[in-house]
C-alpha positions in Angstrom: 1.7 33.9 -7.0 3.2 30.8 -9.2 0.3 28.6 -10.9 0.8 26.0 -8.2 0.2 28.1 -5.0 -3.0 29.5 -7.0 -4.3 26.0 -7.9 -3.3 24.8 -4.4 -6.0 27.6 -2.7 -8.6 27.7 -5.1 -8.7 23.5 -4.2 -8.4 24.7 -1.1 -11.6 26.9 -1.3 -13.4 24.6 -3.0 -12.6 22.0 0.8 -15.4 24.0 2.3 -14.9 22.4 6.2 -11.0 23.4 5.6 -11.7 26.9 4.5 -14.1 27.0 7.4 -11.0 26.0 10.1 -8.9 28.4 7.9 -11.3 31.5 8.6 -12.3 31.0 11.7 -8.2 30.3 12.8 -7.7 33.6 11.6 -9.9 35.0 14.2 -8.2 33.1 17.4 -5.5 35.3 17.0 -2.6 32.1 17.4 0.7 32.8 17.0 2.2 31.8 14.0 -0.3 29.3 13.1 -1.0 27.1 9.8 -3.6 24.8 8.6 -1.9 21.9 7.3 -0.5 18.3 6.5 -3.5 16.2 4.8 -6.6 17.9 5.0 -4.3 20.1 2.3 -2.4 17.4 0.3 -5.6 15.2 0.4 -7.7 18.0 -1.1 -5.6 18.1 -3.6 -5.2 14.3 -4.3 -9.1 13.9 -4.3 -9.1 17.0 -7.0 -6.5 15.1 -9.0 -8.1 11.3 -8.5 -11.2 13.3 -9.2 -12.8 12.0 -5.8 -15.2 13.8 -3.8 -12.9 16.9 -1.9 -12.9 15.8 1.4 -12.7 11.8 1.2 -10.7 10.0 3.0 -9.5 13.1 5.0 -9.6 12.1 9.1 -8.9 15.4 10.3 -8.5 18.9 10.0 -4.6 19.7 11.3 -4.3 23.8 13.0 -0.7 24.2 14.6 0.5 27.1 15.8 4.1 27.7 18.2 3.3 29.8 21.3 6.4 28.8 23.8 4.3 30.9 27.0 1.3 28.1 26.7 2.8 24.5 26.7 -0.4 22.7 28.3 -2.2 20.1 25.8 -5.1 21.7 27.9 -4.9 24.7 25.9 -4.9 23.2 22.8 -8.1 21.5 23.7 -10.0 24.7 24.3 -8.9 26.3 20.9 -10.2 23.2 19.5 -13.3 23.1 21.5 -13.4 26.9 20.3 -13.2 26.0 16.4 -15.8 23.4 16.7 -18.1 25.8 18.7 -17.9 28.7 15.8 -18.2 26.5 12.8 -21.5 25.6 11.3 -21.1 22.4 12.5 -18.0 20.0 11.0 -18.1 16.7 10.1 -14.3 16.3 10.5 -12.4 16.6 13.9 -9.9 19.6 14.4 -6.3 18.2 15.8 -4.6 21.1 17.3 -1.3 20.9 17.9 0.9 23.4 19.8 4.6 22.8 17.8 6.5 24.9 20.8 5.3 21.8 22.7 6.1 18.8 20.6 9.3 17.7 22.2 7.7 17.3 25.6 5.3 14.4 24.7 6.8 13.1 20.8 9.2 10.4 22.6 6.4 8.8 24.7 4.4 8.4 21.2 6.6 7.8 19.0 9.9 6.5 20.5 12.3 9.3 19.5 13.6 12.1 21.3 13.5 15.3 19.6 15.2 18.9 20.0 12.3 21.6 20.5 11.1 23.1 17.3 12.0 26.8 17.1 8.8 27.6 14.8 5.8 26.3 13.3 7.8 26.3 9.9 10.7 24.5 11.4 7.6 22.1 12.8 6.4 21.8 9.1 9.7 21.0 7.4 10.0 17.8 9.6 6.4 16.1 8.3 6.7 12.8 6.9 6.7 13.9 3.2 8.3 16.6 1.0 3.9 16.4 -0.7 2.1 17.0 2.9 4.8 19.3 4.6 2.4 22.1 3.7 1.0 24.7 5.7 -1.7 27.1 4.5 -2.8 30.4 6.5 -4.9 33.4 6.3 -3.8 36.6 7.4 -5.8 40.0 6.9 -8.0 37.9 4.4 -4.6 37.0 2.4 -3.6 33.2 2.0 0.0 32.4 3.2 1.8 29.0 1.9 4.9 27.2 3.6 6.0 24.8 1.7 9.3 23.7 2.2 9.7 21.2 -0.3 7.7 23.6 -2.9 4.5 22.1 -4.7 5.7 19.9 -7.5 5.4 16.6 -5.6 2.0 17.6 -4.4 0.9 17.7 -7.6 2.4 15.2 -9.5 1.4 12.8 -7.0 4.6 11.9 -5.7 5.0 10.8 -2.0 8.9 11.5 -1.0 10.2 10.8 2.4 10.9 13.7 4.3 14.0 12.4 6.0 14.2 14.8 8.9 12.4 13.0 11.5 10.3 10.1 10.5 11.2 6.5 10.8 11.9 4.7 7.4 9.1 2.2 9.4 6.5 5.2 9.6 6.9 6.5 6.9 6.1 3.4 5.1 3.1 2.8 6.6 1.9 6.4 6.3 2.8 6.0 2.3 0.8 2.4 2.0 -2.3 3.7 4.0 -2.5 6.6 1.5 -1.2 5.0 -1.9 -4.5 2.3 -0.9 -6.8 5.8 -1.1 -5.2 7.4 -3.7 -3.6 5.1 -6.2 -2.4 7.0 -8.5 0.5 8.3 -6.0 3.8 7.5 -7.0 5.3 6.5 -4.0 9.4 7.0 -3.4 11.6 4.5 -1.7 13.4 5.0 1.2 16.6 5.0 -0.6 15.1 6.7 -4.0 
């Protein structure tokens, strides 16, 4: 395991609500699931802006890519499910089933996408090469996709991940969390 991946889950530990979600995932027995996006990369920018681990975090992000189950329904009860196992969480739990995404992303968002063949192909689109991370436990052993590697992550630079997300979006994402952590080092569009 590189130094990186090892800092990245003992941070990670130390997020007690997200190692929760990561343990008890492991029990729902998803197919090819992850915890990820910012409940990850913000641990680790509260860590390096020595802020308390979980500030500023909205949500705890479980996605998994099960292509027999498309109903948002579903993903309600596994949330419902997390949330009735834990010892009670402050933050909500956003499950999100990627085999699904194309079905409802244009409504939101205003772009038609192709459907995602994996959870990793889901996590490789994210809006930045620092929180297109996904983290998950299997037989008690951490698993890391990261794409884009770790480097950004931690040395606080937030890179557009060009794949998917509007040059609008993305901005917006990268000024909400530059006003939380300001330390980032924030990328232009055209860096």
């Amino acid at each position: 395991m590189d130094t990186l991946e090892s800092q990245l889950l003992d941070i990670i530990k130390t997020n007690t609500e997200v190692f929760e979600v990561l343990k008890l995932s492991e029990t729902l027995n998803l197919p090819n699931w992850y915890v990820g996006a910012g409940c990850i990369t913000q641990s680790v920018w509260n860590t390096l802006h020595d802020f308390p681990i979980a500030q500023s975090i909205l949500d705890i992000d479980l996605v998994f890519y099960d292509s027999e189950r498309l109903n948002r329904a579903y993903e309600e009860e596994i949330r419902k499910e997390i949330k009735a196992k834990s010892k009670g969480l402050s933050l909500e739990i956003d499950v999100v089933n990627e085999a699904g995404v194309h079905l409802w992303y244009e409504g939101k968002f205003g772009i038609k996408i192709d459907p995602y063949t994996s959870t990793e192909d889901a996590i490789s689109s994210w809006p930045s090469t620092a929180t297109s991370i996904g983290v998950n436990l299997k037989d008690g052993k951490f698993i890391v996709y990261a794409p884009f590697g770790l480097d950004d992550l931690f040395n606080l630079i937030v890179r557009p991940n060009k794949k998917l997300i509007p040059r609008e979006v993305f901005e917006k994402k990268a000024a909400r969390w530059k006003a939380h952590w300001p330390k980032l080092k924030v990328m232009g569009w055209d860096d």
